[in-house]
NUFI-850072 format. One line per field, with one value per residue (C-alpha): residue number from 1; residue in one letter; chain; z negated, x negated, y negated. Coordinates in nm, 4 decimals. Example, Ala and Ser with C-alpha at 12.3 -4.5 7.8 and 13.67 -1.06 7.14 Angstrom:
<pts>
num: c(1|2)
residu: c(a|s)
chaine: c(A|A)
c3: c(-0.7800|-0.7140)
c1: c(-1.2300|-1.3670)
c2: c(0.4500|0.1060)
</pts>
This chain:
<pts>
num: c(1|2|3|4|5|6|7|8|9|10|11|12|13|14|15|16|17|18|19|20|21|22|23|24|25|26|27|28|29|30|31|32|33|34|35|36|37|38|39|40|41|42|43|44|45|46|47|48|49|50|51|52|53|54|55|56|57|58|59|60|61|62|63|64|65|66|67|68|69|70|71|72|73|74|75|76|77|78|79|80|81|82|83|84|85|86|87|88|89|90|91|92|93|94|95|96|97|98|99|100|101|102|103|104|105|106|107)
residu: c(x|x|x|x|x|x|x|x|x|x|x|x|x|x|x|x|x|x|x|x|x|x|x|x|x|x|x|x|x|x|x|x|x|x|x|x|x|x|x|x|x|x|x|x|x|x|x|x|x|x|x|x|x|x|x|x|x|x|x|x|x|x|x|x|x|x|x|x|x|x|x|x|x|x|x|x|x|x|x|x|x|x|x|x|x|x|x|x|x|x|x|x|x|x|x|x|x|x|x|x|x|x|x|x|x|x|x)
chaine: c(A|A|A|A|A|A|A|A|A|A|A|A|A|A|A|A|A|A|A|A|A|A|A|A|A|A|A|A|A|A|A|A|A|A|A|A|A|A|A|A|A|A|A|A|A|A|A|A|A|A|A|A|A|A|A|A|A|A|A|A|A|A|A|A|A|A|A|A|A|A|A|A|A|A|A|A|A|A|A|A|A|A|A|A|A|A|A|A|A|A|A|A|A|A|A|A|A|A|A|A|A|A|A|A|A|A|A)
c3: c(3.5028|3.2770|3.5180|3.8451|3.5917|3.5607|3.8986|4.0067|3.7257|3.8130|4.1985|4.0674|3.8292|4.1942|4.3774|4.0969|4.1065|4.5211|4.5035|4.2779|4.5188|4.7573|4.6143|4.5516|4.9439|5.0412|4.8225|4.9167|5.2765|5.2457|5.0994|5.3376|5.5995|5.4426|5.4167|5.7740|5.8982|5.7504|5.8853|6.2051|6.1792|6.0592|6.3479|6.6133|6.4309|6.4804|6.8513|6.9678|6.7930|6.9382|7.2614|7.2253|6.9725|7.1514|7.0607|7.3608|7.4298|7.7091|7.8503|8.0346|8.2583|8.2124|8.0587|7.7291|7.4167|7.2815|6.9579|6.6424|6.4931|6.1563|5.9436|5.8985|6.1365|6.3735|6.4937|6.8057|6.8101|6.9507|7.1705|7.5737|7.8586|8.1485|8.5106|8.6864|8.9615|8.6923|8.5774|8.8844|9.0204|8.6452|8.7120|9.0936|8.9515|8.6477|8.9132|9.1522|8.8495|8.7491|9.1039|9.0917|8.7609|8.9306|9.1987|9.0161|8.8150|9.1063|9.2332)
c1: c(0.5849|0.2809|0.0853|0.1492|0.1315|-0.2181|-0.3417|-0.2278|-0.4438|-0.7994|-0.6909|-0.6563|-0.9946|-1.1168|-1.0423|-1.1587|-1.5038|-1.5277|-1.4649|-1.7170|-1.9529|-1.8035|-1.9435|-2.2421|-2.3534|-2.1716|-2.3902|-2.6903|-2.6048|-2.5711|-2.8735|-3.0684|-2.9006|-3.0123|-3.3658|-3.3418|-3.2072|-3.4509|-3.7506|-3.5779|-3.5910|-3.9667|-4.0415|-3.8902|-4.0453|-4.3992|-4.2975|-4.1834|-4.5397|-4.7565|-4.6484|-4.7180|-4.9907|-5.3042|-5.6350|-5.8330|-6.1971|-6.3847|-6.7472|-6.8693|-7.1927|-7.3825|-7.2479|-7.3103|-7.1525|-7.0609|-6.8960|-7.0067|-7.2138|-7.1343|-7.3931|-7.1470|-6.8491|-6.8065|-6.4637|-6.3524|-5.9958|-6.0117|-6.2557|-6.1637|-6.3227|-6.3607|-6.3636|-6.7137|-6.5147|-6.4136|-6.7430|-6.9357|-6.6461|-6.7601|-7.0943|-7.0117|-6.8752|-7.1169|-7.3969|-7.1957|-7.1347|-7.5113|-7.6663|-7.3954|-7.5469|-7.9002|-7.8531|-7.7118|-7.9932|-8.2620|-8.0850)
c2: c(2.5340|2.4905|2.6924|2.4677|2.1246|2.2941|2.3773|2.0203|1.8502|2.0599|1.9535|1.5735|1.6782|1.7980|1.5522|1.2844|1.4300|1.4407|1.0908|1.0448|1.2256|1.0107|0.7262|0.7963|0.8977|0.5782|0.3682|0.5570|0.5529|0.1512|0.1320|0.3733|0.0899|-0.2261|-0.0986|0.0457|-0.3033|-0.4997|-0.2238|-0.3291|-0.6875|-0.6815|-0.4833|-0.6955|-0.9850|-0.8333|-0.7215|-1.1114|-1.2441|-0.9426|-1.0738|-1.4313|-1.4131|-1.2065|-1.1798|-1.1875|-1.0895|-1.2173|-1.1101|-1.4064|-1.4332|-1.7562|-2.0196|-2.2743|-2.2506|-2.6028|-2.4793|-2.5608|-2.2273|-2.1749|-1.9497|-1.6131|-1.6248|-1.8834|-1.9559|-1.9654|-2.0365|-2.3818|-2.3008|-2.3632|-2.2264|-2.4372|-2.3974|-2.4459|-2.6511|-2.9223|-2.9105|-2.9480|-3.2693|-3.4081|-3.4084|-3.5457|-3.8463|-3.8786|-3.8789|-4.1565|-4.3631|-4.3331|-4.4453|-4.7470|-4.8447|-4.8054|-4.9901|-5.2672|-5.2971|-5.2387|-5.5826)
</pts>
């Protein structure tokens, strides 16, 4: 009788101890999840503003810069580039306006 009270309490001492171990890897697997969620959500973060936020580089031919130079880095981020074709109907109408002026005063 002693001898089976005895087996069953290192099987309870057995089981008490995989339980422990139990715990443990569940903890440690929760926390390898939180830190892998939260890799995840930085990472989709940076994907949606990699796709809207892109550094571009242009090489233009010919052309005038009309941004303020600054004496190390000049920035460019509000810069625009503009069509020649809305330049050119600018300077159309700039040049009517100006002969209208002239002629009025030639009068």
């Amino acid at each position: 009788q002693d001898e089976i009270v005895h087996e069953k309490h290192q099987q309870v001492e057995a089981m008490h101890s995989e339980l422990e171990r139990l715990e443990w890897a569940n903890t440690e697997l929760g926390n390898s999840l939180s830190t892998t969620e939260d890799q995840l959500h930085n990472l989709v973060t940076r994907m949606a503003s990699a796709g809207s936020d892109l550094d571009l580089i242009l090489r233009l031919k010919q052309g005038q810069v009309e941004v303020e130079q600054a004496a190390v880095v000049t920035d460019y981020t509000d810069a625009e580039i503009v069509d020649r074709n809305e330049i050119r109907m600018l300077n159309a109408a700039i040049k009517t306006r100006g002969k209208e002026k002239v002629s009025v005063l030639e009068e």
